[in-house]
PDBQT receptor file of N, H, CA, C and O in Angstrom, charges set to zero:
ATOM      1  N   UNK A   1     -29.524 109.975 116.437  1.00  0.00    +0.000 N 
ATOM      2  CA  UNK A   1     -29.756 109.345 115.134  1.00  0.00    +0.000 C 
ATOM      3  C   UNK A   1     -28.853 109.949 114.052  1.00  0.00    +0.000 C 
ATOM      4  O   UNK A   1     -29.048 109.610 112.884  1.00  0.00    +0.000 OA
ATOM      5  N   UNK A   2     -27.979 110.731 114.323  1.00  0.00    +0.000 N 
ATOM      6  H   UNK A   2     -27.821 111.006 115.271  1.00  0.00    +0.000 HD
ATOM      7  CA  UNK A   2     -27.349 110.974 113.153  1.00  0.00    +0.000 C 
ATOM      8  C   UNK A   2     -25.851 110.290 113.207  1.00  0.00    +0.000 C 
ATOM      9  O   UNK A   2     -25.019 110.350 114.112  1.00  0.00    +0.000 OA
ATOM     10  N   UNK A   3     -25.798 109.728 112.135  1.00  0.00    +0.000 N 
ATOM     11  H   UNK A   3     -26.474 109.679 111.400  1.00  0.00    +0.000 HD
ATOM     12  CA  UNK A   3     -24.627 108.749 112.025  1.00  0.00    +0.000 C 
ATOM     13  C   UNK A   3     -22.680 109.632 111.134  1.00  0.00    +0.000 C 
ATOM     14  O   UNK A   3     -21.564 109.129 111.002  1.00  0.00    +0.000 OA
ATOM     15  N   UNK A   4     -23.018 110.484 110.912  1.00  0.00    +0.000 N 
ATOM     16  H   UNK A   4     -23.924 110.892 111.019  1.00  0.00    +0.000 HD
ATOM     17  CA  UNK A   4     -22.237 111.158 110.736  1.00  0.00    +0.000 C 
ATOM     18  C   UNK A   4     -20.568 110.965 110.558  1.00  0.00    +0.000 C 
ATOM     19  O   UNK A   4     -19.663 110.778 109.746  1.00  0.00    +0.000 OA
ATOM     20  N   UNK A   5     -20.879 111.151 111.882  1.00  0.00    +0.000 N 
ATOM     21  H   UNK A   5     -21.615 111.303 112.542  1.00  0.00    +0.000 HD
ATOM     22  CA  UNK A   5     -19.679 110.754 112.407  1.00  0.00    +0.000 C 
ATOM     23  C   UNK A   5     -18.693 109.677 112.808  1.00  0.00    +0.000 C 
ATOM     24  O   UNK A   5     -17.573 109.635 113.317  1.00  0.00    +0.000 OA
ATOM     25  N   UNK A   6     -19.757 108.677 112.277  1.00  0.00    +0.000 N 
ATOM     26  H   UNK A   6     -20.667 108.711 111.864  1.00  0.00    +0.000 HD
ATOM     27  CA  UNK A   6     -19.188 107.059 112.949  1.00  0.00    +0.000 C 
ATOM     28  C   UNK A   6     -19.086 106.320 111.746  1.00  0.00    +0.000 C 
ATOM     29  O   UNK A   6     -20.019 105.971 111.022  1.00  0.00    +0.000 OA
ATOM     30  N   UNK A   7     -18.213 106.168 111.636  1.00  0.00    +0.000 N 
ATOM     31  H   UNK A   7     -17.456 106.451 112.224  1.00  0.00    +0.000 HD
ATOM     32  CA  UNK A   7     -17.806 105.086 110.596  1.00  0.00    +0.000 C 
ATOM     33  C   UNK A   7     -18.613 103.670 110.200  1.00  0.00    +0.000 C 
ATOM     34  O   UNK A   7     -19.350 102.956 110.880  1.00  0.00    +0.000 OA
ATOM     35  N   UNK A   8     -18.190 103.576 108.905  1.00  0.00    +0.000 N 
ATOM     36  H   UNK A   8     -17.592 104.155 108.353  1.00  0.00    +0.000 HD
ATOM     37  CA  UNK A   8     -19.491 102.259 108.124  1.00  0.00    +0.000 C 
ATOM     38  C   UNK A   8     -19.407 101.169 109.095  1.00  0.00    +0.000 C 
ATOM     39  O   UNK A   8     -20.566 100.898 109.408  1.00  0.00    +0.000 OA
ATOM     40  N   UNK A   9     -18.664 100.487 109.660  1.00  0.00    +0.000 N 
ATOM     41  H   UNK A   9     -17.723 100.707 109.406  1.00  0.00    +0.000 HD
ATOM     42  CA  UNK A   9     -18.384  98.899 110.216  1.00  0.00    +0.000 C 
ATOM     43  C   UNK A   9     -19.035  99.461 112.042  1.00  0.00    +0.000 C 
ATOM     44  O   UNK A   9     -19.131  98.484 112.785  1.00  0.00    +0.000 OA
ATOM     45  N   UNK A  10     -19.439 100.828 112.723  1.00  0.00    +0.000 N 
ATOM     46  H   UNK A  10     -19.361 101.621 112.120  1.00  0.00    +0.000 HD
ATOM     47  CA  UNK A  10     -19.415 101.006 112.987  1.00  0.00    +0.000 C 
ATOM     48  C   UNK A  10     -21.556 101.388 113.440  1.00  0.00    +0.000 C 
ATOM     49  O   UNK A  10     -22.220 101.589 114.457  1.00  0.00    +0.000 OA
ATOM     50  N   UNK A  11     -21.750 101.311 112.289  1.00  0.00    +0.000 N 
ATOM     51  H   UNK A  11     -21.210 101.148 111.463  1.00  0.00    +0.000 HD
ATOM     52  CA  UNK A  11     -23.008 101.585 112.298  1.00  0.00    +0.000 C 
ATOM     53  C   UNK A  11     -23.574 100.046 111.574  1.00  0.00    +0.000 C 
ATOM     54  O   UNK A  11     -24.767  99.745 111.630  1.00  0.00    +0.000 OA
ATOM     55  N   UNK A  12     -22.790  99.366 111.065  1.00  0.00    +0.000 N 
ATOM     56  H   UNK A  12     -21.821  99.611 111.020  1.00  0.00    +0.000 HD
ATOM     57  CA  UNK A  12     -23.570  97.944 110.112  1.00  0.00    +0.000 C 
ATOM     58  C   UNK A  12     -22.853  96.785 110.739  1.00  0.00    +0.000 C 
ATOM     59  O   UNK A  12     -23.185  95.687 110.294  1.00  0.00    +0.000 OA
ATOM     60  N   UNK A  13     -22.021  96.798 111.594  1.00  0.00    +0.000 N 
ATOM     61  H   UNK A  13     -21.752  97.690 111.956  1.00  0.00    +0.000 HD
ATOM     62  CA  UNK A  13     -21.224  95.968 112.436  1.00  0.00    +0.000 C 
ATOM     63  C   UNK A  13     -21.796  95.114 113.104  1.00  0.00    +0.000 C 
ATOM     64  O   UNK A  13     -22.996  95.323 113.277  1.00  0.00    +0.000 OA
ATOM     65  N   UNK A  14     -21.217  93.880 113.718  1.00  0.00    +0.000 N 
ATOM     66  H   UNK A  14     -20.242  93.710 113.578  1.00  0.00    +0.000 HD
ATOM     67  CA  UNK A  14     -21.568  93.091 114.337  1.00  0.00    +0.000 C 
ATOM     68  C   UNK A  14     -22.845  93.330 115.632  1.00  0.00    +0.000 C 
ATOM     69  O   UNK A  14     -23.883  92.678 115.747  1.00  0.00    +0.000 OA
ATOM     70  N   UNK A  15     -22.518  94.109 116.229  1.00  0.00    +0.000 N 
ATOM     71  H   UNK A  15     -21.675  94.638 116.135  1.00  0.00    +0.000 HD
ATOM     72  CA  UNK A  15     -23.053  94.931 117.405  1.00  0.00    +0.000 C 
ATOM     73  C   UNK A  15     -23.247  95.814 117.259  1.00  0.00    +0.000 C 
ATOM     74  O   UNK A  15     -22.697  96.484 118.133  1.00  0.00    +0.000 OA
ATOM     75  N   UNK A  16     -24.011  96.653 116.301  1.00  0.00    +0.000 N 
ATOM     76  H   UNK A  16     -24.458  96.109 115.591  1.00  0.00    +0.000 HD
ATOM     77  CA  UNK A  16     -23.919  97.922 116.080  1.00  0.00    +0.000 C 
ATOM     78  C   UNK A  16     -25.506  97.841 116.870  1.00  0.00    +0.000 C 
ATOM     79  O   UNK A  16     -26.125  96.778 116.833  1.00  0.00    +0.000 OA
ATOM     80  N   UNK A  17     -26.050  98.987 117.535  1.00  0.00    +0.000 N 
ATOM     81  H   UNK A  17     -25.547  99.851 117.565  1.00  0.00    +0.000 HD
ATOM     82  CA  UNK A  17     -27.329  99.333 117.901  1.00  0.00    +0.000 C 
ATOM     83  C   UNK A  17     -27.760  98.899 116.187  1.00  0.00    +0.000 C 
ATOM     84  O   UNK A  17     -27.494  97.757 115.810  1.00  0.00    +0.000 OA
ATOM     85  N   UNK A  18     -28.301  99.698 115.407  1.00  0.00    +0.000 N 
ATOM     86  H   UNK A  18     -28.517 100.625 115.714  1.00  0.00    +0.000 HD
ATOM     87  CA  UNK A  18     -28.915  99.695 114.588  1.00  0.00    +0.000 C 
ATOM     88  C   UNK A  18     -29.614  97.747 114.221  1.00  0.00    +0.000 C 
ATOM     89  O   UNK A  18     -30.763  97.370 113.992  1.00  0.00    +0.000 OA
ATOM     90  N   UNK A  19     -28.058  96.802 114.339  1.00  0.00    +0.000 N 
ATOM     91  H   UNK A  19     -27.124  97.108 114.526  1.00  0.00    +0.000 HD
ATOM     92  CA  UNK A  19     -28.321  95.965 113.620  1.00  0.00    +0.000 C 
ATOM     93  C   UNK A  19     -29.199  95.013 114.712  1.00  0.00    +0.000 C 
ATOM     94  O   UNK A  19     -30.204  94.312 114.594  1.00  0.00    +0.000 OA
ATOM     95  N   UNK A  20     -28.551  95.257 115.519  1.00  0.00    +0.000 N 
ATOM     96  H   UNK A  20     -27.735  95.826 115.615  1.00  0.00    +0.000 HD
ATOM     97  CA  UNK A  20     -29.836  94.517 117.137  1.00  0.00    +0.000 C 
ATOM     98  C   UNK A  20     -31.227  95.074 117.125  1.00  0.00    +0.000 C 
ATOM     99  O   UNK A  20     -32.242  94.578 117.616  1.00  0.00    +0.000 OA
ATOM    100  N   UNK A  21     -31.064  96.339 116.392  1.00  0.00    +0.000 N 
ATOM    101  H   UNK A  21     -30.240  96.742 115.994  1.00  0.00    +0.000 HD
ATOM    102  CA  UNK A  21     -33.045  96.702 116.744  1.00  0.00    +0.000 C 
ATOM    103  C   UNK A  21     -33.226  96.199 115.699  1.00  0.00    +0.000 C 
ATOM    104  O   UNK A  21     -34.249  95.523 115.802  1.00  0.00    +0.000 OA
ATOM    105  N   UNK A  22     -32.698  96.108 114.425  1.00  0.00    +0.000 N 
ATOM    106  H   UNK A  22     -31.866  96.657 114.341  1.00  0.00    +0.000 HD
ATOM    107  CA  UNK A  22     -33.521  95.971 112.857  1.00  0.00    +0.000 C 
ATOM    108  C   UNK A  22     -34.052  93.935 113.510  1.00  0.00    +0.000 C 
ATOM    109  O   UNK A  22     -35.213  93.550 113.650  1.00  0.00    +0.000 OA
ATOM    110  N   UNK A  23     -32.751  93.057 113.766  1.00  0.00    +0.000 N 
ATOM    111  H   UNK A  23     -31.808  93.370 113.652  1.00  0.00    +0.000 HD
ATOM    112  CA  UNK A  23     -32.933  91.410 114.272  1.00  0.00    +0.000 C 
ATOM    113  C   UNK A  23     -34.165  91.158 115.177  1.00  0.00    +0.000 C 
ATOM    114  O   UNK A  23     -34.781  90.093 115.163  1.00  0.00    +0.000 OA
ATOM    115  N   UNK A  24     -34.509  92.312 116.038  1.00  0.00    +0.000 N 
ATOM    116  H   UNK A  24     -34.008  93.177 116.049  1.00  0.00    +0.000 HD
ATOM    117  CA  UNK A  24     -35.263  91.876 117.229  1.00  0.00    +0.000 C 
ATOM    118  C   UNK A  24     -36.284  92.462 116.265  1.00  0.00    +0.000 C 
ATOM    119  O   UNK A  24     -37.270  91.725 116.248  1.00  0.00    +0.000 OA
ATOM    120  N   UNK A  25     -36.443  93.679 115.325  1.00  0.00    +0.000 N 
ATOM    121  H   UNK A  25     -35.642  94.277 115.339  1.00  0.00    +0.000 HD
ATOM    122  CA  UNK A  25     -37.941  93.685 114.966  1.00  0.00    +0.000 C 
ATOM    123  C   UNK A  25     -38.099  92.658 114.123  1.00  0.00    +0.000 C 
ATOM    124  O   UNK A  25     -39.214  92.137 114.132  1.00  0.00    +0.000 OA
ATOM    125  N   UNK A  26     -37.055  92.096 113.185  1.00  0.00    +0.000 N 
ATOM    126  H   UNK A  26     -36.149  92.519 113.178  1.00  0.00    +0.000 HD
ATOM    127  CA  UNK A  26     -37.492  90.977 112.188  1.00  0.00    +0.000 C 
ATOM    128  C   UNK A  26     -38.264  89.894 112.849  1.00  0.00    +0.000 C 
ATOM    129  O   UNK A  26     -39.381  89.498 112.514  1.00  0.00    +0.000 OA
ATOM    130  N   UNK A  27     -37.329  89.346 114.096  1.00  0.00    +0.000 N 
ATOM    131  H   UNK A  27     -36.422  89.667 114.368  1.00  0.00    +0.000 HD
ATOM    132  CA  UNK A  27     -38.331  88.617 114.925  1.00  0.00    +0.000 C 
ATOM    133  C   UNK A  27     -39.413  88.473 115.330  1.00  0.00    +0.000 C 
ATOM    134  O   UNK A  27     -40.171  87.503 115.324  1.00  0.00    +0.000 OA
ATOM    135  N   UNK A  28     -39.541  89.937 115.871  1.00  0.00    +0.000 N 
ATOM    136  H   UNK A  28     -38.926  90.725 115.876  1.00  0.00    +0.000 HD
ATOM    137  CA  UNK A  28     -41.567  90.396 116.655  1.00  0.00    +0.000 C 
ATOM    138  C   UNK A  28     -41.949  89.936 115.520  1.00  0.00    +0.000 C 
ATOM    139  O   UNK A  28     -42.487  88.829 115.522  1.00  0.00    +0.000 OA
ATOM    140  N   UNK A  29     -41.788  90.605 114.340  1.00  0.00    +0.000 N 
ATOM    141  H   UNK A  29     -41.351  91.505 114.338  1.00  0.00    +0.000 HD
ATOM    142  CA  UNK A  29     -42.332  90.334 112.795  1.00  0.00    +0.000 C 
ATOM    143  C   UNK A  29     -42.556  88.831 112.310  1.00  0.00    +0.000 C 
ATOM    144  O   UNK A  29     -43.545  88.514 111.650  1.00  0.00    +0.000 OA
ATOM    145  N   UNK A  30     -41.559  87.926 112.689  1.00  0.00    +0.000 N 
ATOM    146  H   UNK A  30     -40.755  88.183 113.225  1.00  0.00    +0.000 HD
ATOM    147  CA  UNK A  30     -41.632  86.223 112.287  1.00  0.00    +0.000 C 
ATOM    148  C   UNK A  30     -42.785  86.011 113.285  1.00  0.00    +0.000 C 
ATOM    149  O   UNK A  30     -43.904  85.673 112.898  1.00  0.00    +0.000 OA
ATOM    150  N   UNK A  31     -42.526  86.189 114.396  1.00  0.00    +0.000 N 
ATOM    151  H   UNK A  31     -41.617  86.463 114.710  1.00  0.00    +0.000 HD
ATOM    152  CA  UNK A  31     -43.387  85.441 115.606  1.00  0.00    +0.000 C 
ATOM    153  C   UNK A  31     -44.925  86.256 115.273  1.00  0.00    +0.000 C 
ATOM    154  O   UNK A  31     -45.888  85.508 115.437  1.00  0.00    +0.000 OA
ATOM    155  N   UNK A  32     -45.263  87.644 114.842  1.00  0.00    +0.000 N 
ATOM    156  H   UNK A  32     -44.480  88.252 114.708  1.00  0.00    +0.000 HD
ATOM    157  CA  UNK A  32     -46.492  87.831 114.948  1.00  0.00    +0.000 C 
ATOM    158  C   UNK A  32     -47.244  87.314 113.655  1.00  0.00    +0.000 C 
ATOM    159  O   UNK A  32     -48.468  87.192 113.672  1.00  0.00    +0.000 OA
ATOM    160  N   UNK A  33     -46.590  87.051 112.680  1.00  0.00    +0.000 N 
ATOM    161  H   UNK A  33     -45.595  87.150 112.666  1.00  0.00    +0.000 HD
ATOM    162  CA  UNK A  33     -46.916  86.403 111.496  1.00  0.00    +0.000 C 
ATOM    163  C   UNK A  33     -47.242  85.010 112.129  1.00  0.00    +0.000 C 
ATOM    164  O   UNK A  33     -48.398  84.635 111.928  1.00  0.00    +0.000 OA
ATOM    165  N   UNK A  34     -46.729  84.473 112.594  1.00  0.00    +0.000 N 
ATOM    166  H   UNK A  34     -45.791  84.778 112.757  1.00  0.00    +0.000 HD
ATOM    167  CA  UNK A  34     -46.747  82.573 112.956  1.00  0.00    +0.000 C 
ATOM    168  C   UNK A  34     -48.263  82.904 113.646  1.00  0.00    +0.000 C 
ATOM    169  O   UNK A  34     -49.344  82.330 113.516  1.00  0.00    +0.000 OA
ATOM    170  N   UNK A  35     -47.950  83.813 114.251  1.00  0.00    +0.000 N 
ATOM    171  H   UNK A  35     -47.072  84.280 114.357  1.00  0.00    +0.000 HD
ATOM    172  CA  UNK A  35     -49.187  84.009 115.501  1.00  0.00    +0.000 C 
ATOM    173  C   UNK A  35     -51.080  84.281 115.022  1.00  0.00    +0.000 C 
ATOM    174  O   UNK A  35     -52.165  83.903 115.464  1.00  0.00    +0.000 OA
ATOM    175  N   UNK A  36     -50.562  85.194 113.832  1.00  0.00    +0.000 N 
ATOM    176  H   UNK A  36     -49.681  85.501 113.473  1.00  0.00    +0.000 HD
ATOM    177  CA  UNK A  36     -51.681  85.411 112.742  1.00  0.00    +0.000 C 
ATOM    178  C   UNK A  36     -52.140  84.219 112.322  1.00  0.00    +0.000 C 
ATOM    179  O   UNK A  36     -53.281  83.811 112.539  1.00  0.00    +0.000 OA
ATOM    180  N   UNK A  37     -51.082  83.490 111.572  1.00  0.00    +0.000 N 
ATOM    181  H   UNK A  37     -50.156  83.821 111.395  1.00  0.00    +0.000 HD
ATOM    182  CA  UNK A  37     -51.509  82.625 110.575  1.00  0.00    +0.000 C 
ATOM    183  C   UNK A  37     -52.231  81.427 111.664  1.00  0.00    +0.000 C 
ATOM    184  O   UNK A  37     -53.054  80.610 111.252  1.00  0.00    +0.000 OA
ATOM    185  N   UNK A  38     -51.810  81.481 112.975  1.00  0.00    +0.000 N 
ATOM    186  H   UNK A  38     -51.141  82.145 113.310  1.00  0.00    +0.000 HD
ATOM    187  CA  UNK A  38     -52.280  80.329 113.624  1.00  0.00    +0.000 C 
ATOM    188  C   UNK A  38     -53.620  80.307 114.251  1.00  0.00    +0.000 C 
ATOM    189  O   UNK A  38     -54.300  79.344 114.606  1.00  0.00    +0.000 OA
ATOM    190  N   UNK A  39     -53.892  81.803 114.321  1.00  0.00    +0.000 N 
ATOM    191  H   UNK A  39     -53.339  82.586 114.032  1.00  0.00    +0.000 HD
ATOM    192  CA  UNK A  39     -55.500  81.845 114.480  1.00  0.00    +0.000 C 
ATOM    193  C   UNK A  39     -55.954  81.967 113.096  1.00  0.00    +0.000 C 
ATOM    194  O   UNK A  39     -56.992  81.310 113.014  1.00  0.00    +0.000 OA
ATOM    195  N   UNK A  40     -55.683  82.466 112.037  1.00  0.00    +0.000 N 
ATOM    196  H   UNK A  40     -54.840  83.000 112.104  1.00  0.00    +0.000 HD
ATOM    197  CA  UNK A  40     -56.500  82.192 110.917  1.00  0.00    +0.000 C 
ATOM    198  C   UNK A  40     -56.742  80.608 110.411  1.00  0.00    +0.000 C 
ATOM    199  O   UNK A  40     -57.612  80.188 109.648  1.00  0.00    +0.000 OA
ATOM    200  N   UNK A  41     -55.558  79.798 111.171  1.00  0.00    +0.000 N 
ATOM    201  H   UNK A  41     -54.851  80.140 111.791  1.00  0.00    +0.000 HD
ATOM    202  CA  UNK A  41     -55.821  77.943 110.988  1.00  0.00    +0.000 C 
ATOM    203  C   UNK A  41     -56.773  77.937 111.734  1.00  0.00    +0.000 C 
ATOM    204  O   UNK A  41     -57.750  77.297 111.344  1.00  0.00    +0.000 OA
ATOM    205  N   UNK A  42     -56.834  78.448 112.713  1.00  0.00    +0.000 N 
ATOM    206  H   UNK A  42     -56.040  78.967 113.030  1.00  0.00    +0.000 HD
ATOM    207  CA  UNK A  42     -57.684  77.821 114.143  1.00  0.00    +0.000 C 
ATOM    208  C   UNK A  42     -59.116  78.663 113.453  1.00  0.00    +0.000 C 
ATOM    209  O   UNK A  42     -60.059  77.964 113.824  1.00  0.00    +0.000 OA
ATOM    210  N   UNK A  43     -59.539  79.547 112.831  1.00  0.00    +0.000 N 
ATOM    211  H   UNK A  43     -58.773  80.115 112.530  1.00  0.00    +0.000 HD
ATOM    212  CA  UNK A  43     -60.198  79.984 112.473  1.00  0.00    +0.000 C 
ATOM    213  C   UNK A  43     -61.569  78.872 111.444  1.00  0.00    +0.000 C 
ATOM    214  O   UNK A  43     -62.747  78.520 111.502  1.00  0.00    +0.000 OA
ATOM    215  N   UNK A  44     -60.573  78.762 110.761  1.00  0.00    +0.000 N 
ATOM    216  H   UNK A  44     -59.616  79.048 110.714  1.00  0.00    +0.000 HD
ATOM    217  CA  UNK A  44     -60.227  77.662 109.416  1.00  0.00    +0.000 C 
ATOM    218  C   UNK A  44     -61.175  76.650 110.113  1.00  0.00    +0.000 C 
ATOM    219  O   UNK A  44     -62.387  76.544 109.926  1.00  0.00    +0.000 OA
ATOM    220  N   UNK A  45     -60.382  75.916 110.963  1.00  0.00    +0.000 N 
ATOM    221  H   UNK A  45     -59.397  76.002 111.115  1.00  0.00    +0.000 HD
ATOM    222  CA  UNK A  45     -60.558  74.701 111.445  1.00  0.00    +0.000 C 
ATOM    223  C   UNK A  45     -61.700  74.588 111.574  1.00  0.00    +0.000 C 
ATOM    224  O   UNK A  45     -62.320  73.660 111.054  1.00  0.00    +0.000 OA
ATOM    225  N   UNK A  46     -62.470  75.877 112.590  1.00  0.00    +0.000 N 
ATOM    226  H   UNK A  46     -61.966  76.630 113.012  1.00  0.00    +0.000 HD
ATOM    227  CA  UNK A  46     -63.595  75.794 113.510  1.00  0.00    +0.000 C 
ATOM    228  C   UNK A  46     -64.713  75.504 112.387  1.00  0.00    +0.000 C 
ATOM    229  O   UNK A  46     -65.571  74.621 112.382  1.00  0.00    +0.000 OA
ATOM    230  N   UNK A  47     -64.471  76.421 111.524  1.00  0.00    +0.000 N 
ATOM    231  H   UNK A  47     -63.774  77.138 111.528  1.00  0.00    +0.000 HD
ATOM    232  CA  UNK A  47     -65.649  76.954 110.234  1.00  0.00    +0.000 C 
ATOM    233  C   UNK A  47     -65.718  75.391 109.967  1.00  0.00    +0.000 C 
ATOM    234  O   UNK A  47     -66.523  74.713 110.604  1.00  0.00    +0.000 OA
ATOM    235  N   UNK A  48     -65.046  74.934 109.216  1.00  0.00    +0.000 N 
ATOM    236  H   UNK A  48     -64.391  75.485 108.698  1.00  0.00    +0.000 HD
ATOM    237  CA  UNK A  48     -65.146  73.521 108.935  1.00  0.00    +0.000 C 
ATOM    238  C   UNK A  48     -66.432  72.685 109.689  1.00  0.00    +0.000 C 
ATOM    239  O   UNK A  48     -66.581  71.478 109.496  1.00  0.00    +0.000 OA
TER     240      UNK A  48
């Protein structure tokens, strides 16, 4: 984890590790949100 040594385009780059883990957690993050909100509909619904 220490970046030191590696240059900016190198750590924020196309392919950089960093920028593939930050994309794939944004994702888990979109999809577990959709996933929430879809049992709180289904929640919703039932109460009704």
């Amino acid at each position: 984890m220490v970046f030191c040594n590696k240059t900016f385009p190198e750590i924020y780059g196309e392919n950089s590790p960093t920028k593939k883990n930050l994309g794939f957690t944004l994702n888990f993050l979109k999809l577990y949100l959709s996933i929430m909100f879809l049992k709180i509909k289904n929640l919703n619904w039932f109460e009704v």
